[in-house]
N, C-alpha and C positions, 0 to 999 in steps of 0.2 A: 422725584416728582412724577417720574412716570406708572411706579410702582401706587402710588397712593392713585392715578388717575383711574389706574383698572379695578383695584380694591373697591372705590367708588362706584363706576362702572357696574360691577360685579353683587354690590350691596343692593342698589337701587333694583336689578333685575330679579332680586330673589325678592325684593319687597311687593315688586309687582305682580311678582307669577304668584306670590303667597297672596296678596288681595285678589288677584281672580280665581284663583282656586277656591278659597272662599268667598268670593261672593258667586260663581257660577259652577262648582265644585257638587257633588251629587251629594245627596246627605238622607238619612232615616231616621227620623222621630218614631216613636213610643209613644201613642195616645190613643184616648177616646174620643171618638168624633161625639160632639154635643150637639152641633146645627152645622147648614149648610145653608148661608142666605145669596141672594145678588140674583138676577136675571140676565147675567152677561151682555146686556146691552147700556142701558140707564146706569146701573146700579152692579159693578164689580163683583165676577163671582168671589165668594170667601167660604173657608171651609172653616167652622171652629171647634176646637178640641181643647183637650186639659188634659194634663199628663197623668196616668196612672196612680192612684194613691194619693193624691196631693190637689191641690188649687190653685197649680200655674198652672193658665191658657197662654196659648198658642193657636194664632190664628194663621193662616193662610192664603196669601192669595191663589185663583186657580184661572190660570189665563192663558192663553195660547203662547207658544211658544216662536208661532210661527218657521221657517226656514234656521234658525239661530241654532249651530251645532251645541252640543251633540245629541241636542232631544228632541226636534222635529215634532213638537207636540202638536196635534190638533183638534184636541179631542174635549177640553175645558167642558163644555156641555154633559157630554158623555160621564166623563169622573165627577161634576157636582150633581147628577142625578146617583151614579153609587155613594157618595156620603152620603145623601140624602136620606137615601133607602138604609144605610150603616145605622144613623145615628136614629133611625125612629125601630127598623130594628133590632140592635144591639149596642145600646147606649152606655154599656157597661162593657164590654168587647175591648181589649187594647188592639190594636191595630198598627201596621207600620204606614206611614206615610213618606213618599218618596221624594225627593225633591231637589230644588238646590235655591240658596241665597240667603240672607243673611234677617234676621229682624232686628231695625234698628227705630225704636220708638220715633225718636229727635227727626229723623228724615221720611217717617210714615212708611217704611220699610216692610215687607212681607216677604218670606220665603214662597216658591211657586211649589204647588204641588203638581204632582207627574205622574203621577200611582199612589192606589192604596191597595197595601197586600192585608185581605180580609180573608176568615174565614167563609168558606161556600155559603154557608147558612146564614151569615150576614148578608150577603150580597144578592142572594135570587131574592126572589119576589115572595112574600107571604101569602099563602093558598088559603083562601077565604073557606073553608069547610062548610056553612052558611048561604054559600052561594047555590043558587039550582043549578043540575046541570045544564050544559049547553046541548043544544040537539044538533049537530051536524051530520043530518039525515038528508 
């Protein structure tokens, strides 16, 4: 009796450590950023992508993290202005997106993103060549 209580015990604590590890567990997608809509206040940032080669999206939410170990994120604003700039441009660009949690359609579920590892040239700003100079005289 005592032996099936631990067994038990012992089942249930890997069921659980294995559901927060995935759902708060660190994870990287393979995608191409397509859009970046939401205004962080009204309207939820989201980040949206599709995976390399193929026609599954993959969107993301991008929301603070706040205090919550181990990502101490606060930066939401910050990261949906670089997809922003990713996907107008380098729309074709795969990209790692960093993140953690699960998408599950049925519960309106989104993984958060945390970072996206882009190339330099995706990510600075496109120099208008068109533009006059500036005179800082």
């Amino acid at each position: 009796m005592k032996q099936n209580l631990k067994l038990s015990l012992v089942v249930i604590l890997v069921l659980v450590l294995g559901f927060l590890y995935l759902r708060w567990g660190p994870k990287s997608w393979e995608v191409q950023i397509t859009g970046a809509t939401g205004d962080g206040r009204e309207v939820q940032y989201r980040i949206e992508t599709v995976r390399p080669d193929t026609a599954d999206t993959l969107i993301f939410m991008n929301a603070d993290a706040g205090f919550m170990p181990p990502y101490f994120k606060f930066d939401s604003a910050r990261l949906q202005a670089v997809a922003r700039r990713i996907s107008e441009e380098c729309p074709q660009e795969a990209v790692d997106i960093n993140g953690y949690g699960l998408r599950i359609r049925w519960l309106n579920m989104f993984p958060n993103a945390v970072s996206v590892d882009a190339p330099k040239h995706c990510r600075m700003a496109h120099s208008n060549p068109t533009a006059p100079p500036s005179s800082d005289d």
